[in-house]
TIKOLSE-53074 format. One record per residue (C-alpha): residue number from 1; residue in three letters; chain; x, y, z. Coordinates in steps of 0.25 Angstrom, whole numbers, plus 5000, padded with zeros to 4 digits. Example, Ala and Ser with C-alpha at 12.3 -4.5 7.8 and 13.67 -1.06 7.14 Angstrom:
<rs>
{num = 1; residuo = Ala; cadena = A; east = 5049; north = 4982; up = 5031}
{num = 2; residuo = Ser; cadena = A; east = 5055; north = 4996; up = 5029}
</rs>
This chain:
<rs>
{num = 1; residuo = Unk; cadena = A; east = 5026; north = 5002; up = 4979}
{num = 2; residuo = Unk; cadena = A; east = 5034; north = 4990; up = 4973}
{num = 3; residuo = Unk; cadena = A; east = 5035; north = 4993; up = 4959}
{num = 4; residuo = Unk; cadena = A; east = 5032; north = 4978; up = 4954}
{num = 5; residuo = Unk; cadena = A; east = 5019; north = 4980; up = 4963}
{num = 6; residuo = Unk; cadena = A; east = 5007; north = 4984; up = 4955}
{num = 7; residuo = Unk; cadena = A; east = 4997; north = 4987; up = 4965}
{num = 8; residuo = Unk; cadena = A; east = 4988; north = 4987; up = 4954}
{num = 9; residuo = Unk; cadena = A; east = 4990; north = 4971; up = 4951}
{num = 10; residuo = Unk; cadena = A; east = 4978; north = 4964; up = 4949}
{num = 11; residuo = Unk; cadena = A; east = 4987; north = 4950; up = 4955}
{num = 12; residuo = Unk; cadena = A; east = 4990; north = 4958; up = 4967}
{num = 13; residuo = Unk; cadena = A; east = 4979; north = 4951; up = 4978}
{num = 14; residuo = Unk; cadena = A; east = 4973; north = 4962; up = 4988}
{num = 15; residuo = Unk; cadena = A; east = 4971; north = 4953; up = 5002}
{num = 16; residuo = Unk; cadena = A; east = 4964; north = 4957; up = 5015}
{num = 17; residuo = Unk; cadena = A; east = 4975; north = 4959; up = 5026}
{num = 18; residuo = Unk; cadena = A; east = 4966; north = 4948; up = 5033}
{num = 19; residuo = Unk; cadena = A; east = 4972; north = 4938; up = 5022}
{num = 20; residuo = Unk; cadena = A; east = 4987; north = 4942; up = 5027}
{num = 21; residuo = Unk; cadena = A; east = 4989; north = 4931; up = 5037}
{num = 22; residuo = Unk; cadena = A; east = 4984; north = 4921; up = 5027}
{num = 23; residuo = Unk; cadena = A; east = 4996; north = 4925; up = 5018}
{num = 24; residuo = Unk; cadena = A; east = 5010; north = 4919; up = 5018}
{num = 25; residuo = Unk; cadena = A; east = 5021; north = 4930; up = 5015}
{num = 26; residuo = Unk; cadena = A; east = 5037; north = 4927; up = 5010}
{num = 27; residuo = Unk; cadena = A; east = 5048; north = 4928; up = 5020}
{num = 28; residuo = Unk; cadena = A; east = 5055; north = 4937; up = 5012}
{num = 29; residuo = Unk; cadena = A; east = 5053; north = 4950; up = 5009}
{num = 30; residuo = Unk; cadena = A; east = 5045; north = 4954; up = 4995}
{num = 31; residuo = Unk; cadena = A; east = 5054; north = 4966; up = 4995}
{num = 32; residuo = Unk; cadena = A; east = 5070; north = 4964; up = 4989}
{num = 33; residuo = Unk; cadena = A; east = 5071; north = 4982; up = 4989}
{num = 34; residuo = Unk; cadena = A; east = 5076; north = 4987; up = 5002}
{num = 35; residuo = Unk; cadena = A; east = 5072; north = 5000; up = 4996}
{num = 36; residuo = Unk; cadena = A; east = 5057; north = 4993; up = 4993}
{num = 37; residuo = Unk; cadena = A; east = 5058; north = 4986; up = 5007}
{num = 38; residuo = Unk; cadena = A; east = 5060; north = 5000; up = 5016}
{num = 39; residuo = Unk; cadena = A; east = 5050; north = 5006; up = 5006}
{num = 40; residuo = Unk; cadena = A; east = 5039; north = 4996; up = 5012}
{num = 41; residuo = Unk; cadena = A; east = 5043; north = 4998; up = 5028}
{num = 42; residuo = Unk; cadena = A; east = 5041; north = 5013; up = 5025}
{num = 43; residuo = Unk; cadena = A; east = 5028; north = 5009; up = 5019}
{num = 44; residuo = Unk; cadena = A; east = 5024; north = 4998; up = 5029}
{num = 45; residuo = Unk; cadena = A; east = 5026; north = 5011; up = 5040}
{num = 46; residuo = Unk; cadena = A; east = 5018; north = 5019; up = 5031}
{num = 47; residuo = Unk; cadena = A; east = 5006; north = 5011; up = 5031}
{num = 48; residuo = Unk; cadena = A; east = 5005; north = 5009; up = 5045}
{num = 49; residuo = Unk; cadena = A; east = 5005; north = 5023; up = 5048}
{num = 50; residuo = Unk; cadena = A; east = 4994; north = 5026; up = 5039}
{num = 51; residuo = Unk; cadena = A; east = 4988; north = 5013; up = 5045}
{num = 52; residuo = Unk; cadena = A; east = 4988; north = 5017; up = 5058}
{num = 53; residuo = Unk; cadena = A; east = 4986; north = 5033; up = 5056}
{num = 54; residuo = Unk; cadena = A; east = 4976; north = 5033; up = 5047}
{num = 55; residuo = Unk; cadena = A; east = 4973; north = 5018; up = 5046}
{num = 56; residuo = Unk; cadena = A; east = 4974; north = 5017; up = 5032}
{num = 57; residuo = Unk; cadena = A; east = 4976; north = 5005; up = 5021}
{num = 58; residuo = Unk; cadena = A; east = 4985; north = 5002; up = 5012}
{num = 59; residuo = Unk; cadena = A; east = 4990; north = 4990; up = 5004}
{num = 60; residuo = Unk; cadena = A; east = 4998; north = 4981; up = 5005}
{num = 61; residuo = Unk; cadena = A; east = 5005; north = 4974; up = 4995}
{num = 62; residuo = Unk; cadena = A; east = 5012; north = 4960; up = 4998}
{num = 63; residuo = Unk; cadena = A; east = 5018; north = 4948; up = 4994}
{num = 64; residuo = Unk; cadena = A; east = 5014; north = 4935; up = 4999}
{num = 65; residuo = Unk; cadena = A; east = 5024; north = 4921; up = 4999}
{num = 66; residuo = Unk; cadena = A; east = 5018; north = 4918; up = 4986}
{num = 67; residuo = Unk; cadena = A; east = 5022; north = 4929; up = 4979}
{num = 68; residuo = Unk; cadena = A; east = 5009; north = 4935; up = 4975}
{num = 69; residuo = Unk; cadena = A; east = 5006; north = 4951; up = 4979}
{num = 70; residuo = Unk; cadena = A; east = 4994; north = 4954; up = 4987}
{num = 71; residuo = Unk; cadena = A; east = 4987; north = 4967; up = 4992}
{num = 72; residuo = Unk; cadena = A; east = 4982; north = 4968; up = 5005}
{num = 73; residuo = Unk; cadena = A; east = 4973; north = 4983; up = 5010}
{num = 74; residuo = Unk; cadena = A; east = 4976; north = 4986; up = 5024}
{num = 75; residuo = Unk; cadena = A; east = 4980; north = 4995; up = 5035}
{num = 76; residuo = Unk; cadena = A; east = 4994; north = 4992; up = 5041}
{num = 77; residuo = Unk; cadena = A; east = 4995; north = 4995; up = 5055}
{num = 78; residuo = Unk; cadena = A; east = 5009; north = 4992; up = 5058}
{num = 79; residuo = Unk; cadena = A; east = 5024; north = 4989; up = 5052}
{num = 80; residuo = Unk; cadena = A; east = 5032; north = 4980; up = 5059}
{num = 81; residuo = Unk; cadena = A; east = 5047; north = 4976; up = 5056}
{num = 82; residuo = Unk; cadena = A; east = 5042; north = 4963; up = 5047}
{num = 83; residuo = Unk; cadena = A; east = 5026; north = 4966; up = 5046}
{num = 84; residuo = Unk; cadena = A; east = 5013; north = 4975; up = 5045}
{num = 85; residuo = Unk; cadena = A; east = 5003; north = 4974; up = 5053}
{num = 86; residuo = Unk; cadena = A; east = 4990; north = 4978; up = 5045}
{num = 87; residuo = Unk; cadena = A; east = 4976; north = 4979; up = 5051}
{num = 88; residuo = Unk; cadena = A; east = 4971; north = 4968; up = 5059}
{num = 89; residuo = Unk; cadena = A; east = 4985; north = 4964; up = 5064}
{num = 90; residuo = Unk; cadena = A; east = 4988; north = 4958; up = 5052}
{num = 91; residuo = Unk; cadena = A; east = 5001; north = 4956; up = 5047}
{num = 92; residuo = Unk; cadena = A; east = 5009; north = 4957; up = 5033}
{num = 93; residuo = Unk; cadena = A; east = 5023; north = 4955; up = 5032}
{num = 94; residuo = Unk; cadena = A; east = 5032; north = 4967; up = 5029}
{num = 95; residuo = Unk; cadena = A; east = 5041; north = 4959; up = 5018}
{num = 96; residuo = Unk; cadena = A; east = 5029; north = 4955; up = 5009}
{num = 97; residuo = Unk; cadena = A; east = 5024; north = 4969; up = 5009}
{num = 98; residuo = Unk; cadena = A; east = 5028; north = 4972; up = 4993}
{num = 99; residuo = Unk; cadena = A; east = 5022; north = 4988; up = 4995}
{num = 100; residuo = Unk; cadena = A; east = 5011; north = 4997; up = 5002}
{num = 101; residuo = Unk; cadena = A; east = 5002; north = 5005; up = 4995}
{num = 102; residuo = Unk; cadena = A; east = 4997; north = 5018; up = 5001}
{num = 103; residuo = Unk; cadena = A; east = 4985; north = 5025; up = 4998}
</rs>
């Protein structure tokens, strides 16, 4: 977890995973800690393998282009090099993903 994240945060939005592709994400990376950024590969791998040995959720916490922190519920079936693929094929870029929290 980030520590300027408060996953408590009324502001931050919870969205479907249906509204992903909808969404416009920064080119750069939300993440400036090297540390932070190998913290969230290990977690990206994490969350697909409890998505795909025991199909569970998680969420996701992101940052959009314009700034703002959302929330999104889902299984992440895959980690690619540059994104996740969640249930439904749909895809979030890695470098907008802030943290992961596990249940």
């Amino acid at each position: 977890m980030i520590p300027e994240l408060k996953t408590t945060d009324p502001t931050i939005e919870t969205v479907e995973k249906e509204a992903i592709p909808g969404l416009r994400f920064a080119a750069e990376d939300v993440l400036t800690d090297k540390a932070a950024i190998q913290r969230r590969r290990h977690d990206a791998e994490r969350a697909a393998t409890l998505g795909n040995a025991y199909h569970g959720k998680l969420d996701i916490y992101f940052q959009t282009a314009d700034g703002s922190v959302k929330r999104v519920y889902t299984t992440v079936w895959a980690t690619h090099e540059e994104y996740l693929t969640l249930k439904s094929g749909i895809s979030l870029p890695l470098h907008s993903v802030l943290s992961f929290d596990f249940y």
